[in-house]
C-alpha positions as CSV (number, residue, x, y, z in Angstrom):
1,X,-64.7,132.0,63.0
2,X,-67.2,129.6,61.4
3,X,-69.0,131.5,59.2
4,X,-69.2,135.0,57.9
5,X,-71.6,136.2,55.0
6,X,-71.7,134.4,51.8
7,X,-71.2,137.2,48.9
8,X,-74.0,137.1,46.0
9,X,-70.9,138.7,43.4
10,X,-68.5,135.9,44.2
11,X,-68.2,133.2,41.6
12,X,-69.1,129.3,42.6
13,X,-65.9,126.9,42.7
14,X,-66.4,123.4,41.0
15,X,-63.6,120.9,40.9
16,X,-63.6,118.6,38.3
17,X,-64.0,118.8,34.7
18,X,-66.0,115.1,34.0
19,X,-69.3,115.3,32.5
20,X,-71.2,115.5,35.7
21,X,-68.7,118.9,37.1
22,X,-69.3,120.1,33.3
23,X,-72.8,119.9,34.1
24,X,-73.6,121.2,37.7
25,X,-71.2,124.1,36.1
26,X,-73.6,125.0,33.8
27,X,-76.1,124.7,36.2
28,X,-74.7,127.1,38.6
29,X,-73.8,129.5,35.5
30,X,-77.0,130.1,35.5
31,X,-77.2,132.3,38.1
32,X,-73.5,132.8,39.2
33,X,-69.8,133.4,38.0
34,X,-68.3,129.9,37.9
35,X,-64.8,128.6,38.3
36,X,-64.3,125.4,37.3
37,X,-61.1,123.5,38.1
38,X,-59.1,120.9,35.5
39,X,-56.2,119.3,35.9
40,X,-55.5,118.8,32.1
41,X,-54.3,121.9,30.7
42,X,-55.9,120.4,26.9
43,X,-59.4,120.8,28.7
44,X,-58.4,124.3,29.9
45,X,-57.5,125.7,26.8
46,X,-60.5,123.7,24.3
47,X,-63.0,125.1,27.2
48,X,-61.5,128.8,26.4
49,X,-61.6,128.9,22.8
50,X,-64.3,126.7,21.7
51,X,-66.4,126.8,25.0
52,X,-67.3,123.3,24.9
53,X,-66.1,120.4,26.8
54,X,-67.0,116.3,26.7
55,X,-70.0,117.4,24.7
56,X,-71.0,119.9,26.8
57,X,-71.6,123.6,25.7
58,X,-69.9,125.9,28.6
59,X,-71.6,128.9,29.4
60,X,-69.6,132.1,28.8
61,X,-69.8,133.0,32.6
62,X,-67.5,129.7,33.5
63,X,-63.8,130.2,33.6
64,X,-61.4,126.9,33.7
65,X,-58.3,127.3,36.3
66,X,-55.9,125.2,37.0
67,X,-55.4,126.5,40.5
68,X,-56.6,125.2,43.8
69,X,-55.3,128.3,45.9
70,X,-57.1,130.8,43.6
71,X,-60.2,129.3,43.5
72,X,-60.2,128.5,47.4
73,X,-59.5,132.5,47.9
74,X,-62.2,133.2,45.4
75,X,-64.8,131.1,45.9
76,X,-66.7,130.7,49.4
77,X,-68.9,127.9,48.1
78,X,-66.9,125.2,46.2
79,X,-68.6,122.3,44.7
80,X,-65.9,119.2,44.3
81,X,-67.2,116.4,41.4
82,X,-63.9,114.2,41.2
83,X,-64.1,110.1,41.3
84,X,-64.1,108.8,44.9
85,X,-60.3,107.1,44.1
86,X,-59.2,110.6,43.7
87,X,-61.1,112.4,46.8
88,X,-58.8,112.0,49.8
89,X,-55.7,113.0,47.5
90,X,-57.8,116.1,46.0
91,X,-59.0,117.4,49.7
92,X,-55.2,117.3,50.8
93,X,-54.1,119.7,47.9
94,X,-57.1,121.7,48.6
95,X,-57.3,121.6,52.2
96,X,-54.6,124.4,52.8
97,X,-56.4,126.9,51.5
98,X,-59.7,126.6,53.2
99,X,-61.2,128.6,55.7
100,X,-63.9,127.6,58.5
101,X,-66.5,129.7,56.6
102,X,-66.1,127.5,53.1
103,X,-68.9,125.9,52.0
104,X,-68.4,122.0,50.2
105,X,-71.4,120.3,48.6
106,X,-69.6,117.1,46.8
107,X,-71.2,115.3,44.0
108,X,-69.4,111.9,44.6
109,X,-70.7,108.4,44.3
110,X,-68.2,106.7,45.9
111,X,-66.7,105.3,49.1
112,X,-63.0,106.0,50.5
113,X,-61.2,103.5,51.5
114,X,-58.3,103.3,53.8
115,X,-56.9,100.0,54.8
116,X,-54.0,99.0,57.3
117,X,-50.4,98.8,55.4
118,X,-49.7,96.0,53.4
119,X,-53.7,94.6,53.6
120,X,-56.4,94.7,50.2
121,X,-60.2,94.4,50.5
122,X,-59.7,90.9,49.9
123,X,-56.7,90.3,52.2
124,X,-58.2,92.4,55.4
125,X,-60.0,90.1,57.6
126,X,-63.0,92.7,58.7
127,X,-64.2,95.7,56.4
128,X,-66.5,98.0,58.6
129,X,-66.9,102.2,58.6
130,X,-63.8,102.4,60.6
131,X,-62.3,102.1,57.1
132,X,-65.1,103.1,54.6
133,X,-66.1,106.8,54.6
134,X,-68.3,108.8,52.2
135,X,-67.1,111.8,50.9
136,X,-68.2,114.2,53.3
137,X,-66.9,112.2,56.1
138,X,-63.2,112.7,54.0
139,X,-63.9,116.3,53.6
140,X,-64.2,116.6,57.5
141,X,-61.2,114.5,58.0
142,X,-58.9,116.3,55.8
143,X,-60.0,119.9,56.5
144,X,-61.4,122.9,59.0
145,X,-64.9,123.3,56.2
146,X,-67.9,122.6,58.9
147,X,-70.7,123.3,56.7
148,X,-70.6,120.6,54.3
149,X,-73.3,118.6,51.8
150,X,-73.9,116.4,48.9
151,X,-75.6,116.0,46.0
152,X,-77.6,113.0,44.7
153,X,-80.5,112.1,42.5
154,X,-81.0,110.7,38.9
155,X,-78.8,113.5,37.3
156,X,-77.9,111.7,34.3
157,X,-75.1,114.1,32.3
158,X,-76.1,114.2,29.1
159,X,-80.2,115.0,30.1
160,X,-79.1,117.8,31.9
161,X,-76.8,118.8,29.1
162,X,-79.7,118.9,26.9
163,X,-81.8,120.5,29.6
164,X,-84.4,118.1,30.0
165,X,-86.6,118.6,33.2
166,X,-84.4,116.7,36.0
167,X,-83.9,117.2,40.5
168,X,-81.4,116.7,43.1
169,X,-81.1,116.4,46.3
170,X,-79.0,118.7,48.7
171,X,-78.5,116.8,51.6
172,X,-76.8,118.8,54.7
173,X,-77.0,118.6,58.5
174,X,-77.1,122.6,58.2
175,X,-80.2,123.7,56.8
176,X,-78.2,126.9,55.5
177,X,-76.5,124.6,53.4
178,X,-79.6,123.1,51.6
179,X,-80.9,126.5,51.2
180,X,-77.7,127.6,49.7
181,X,-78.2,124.3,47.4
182,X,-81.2,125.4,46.5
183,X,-81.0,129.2,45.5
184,X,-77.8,128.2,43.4
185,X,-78.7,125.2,41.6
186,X,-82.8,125.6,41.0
187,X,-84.2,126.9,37.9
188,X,-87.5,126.4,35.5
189,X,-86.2,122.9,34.2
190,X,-84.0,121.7,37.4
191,X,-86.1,121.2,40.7
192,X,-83.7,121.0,44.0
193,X,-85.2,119.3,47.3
194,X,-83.4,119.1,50.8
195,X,-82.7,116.1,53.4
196,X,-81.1,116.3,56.5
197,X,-79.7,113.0,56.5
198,X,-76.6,113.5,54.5
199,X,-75.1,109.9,55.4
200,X,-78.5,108.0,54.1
201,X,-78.1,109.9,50.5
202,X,-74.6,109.6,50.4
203,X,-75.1,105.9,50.7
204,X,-77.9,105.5,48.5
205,X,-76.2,107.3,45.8
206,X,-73.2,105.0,45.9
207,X,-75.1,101.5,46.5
208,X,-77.9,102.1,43.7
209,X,-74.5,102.0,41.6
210,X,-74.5,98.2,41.9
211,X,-77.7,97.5,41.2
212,X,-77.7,99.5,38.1
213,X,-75.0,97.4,37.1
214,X,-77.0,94.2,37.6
215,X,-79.4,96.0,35.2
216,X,-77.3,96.3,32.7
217,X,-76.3,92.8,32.8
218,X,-80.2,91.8,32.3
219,X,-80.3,94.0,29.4
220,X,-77.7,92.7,27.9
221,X,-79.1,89.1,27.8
222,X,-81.6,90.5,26.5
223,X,-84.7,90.3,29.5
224,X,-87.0,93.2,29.3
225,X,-89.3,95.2,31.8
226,X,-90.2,92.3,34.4
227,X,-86.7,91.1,35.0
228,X,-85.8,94.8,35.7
229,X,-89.0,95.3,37.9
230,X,-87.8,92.0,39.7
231,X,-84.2,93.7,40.1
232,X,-85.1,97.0,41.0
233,X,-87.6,96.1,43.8
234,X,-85.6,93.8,45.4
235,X,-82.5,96.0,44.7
236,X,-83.9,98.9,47.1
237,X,-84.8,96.4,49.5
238,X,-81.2,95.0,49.3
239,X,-79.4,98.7,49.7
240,X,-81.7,99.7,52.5
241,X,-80.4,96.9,54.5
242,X,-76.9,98.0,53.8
243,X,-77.2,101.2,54.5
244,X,-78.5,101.1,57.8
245,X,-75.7,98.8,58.6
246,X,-73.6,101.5,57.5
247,X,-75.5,104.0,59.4
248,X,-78.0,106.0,57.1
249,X,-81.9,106.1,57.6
250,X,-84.6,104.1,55.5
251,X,-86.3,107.0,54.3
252,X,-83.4,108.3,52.6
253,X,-83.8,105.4,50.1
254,X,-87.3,106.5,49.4
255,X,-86.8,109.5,48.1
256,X,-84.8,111.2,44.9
257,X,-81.6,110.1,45.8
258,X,-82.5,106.5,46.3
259,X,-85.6,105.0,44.4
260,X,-85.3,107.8,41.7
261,X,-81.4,107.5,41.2
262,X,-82.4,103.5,41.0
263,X,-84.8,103.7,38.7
264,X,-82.6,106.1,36.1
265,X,-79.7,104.3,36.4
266,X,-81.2,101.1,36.1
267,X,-83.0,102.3,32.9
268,X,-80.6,104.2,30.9
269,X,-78.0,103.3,28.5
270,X,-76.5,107.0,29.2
271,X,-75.3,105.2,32.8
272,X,-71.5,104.2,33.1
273,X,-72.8,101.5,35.4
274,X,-75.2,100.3,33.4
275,X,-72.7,100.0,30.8
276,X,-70.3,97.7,32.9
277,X,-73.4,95.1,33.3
278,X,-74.6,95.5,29.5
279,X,-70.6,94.7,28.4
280,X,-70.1,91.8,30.6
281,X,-73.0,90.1,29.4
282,X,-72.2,90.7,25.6
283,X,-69.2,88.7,26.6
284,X,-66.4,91.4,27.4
285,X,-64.0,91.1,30.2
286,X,-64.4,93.7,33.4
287,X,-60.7,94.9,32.6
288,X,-61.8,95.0,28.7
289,X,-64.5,97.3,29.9
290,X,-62.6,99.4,32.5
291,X,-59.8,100.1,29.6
292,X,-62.8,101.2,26.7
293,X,-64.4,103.9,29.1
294,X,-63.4,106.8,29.8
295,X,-64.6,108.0,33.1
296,X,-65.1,106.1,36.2
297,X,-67.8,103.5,36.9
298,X,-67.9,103.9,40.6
299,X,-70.1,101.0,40.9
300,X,-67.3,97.9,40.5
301,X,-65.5,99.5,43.1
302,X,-68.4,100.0,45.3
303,X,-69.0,96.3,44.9
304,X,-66.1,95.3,46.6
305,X,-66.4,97.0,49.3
306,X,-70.2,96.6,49.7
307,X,-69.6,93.0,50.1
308,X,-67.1,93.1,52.5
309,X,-69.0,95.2,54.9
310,X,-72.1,93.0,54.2
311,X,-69.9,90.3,55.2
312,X,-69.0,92.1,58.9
313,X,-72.3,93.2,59.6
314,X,-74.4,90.1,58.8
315,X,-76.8,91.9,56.2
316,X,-78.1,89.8,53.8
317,X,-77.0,90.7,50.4
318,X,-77.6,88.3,47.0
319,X,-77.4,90.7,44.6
320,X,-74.1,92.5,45.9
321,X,-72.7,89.0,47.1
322,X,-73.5,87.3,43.4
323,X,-72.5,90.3,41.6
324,X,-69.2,90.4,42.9
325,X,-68.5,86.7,41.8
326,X,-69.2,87.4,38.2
327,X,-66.8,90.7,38.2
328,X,-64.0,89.2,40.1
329,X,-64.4,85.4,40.2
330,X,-65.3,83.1,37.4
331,X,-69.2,83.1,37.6
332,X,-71.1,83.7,34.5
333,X,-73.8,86.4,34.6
334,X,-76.6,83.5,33.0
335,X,-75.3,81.3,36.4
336,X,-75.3,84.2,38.2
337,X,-79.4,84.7,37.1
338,X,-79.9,81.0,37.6
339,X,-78.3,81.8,41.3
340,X,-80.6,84.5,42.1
341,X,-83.9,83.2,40.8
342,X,-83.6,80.2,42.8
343,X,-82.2,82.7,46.4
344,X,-85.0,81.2,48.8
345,X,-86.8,84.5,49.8
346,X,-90.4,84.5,50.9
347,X,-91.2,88.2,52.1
348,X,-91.7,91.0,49.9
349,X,-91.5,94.0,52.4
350,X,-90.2,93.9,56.0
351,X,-87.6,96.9,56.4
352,X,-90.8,99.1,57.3
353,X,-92.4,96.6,60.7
């Protein structure tokens, strides 16, 4: 049994309690019972008396658990926010108590990684999708839910905190899925559009991540609206390449999840990634940085990794490639610039011929 009929009185699971699961919980409040998972007992109990969390005001019709079991047998449509490093771990605690019918719309910017024993990303000789997977693919692997999506878009927390006219994208190979995306999550300041090509907006929510950090770094040097026009226009050239390679489609990047995630992440101060670039070029360290924040900025790892597949599947990469040198090697961002300004590229456009 694949499916069976989703109930309108059953609350909506959502697993994770980071500013982003605060947020699509309030969303979803709007129109259904919530039950929002935490693993930190503190969050549980400050979300019950004071009905606030990270800044975010909790509507009254969200109730914090702490149990994956209850809110598997409560909840036919679950909606799991956690950092990609956590993912595969969180799906194998979950997994038991799923069920064919259960529906999973992840909103994870983030790869999985699984590499042979003993090797790193630096150590292993080839990096490739046999060992990167996006968060649906994990959510396949590690459980019997069929009927599986993501969310992506510029959904920066704090805007949609303060309610502040924002979109997403629901990307599903099952149209029932989008639709169920759709009727939970829209309302008169939050606009939700479909795609069918889950793997192209899974990727370009996770590679915009590096570019924003790029942006960041401009920023912080102080370069204004030119330098991040430069960036951004060859960024989304730059990610389109890789993410063919790793197997979405072009006209994924076009769209909300890819241009429009770009261009908000690349903008805004309110952007963890953005943060990493601004830091490193006020002269901080990357593990100076890593240890001040305190929620993941998915981009660094997704840097690593992006490089490495570039690497395998020839795909030519400056930004991704330089970036990496200047978080994990010893190149400066203001070399780094020099590098790029001087990367002998002649054609503006030519993933459309």
């Amino acid at each position: 049994m694949t499916s069976k009929k989703l109930s309108d009185e059953k609350p909506v699971g959502v697993i994770g309690a980071g500013n982003f699961g605060s947020a699509v919980a309030n969303l979803l409040a709007v129109h259904r019972n919530v039950l929002l998972y935490a693993r930190d007992e503190k969050t549980i109990e400050r979300i019950l008396s004071k009905r606030e969390n990270r800044g975010h005001k909790m509507k009254k019709n969200i109730t914090p658990v702490n149990d994956l079991e209850q809110l598997a047998r409560e909840c036919d449509v679950i909606f799991p926010i956690v950092p990609s490093a956590h993912f595969r771990s969180m799906m194998r605690k979950l997994s038991p108590h799923l069920h064919p019918y259960h529906i999973l719309i992840h909103g994870t910017k983030g790869f999985d990684i699984t590499l042979p024993k003993g090797q790193t990303i630096e150590t292993i000789a080839k990096l490739n999708r046999t060992h990167v997977k996006t968060m649906s693919e994990v959510i396949r692997e590690e459980s019997v839910a069929v009927r599986v999506g993501c969310l992506a878009g510029p959904n920066l927390s704090k805007e949609l905190a303060a309610k502040h006219p924002a979109a997403t994208v629901v990307a599903s190979h099952f149209n029932e899925v989008i639709s169920l995306g759709k009727r939970l999550l829209r309302n008169d300041r939050f606009q939700v559009y479909g795609n069918n090509d889950l793997t192209g907006v899974e990727l370009a929510g996770v590679l915009k991540n590096i570019i924003a950090i790029a942006s960041g770094a401009l920023t912080g040097m102080g370069y204004g609206e030119n330098a991040r026009g430069l960036l951004i226009s060859r960024g989304i050239v730059e990610m389109i390449y890789l993410g063919r390679a790793l197997g979405g489609n072009t006209k994924a990047f076009l769209g909300l999840a890819g241009v429009g995630d770009l261009v908000t992440t690349c903008s805004s101060s309110l952007s963890r990634n953005f943060q990493v670039g601004y830091k490193l070029a006020q002269g901080m360290t990357l593990q100076e940085i890593l240890d001040s924040m305190d929620e993941v900025a998915e981009g660094v790892n997704t840097v690593r990794i992006a490089r490495k597949c570039a690497d395998y599947y020839g795909v030519r990469a400056p930004i991704t490639t330089t970036l990496y040198k200047v978080l994990f090697e010893d190149l400066t961002v203001k070399q780094a610039l020099q590098y790029l300004m001087r990367y002998p590229l002649n054609v503006d456009i030519d993933f459309l011929d």
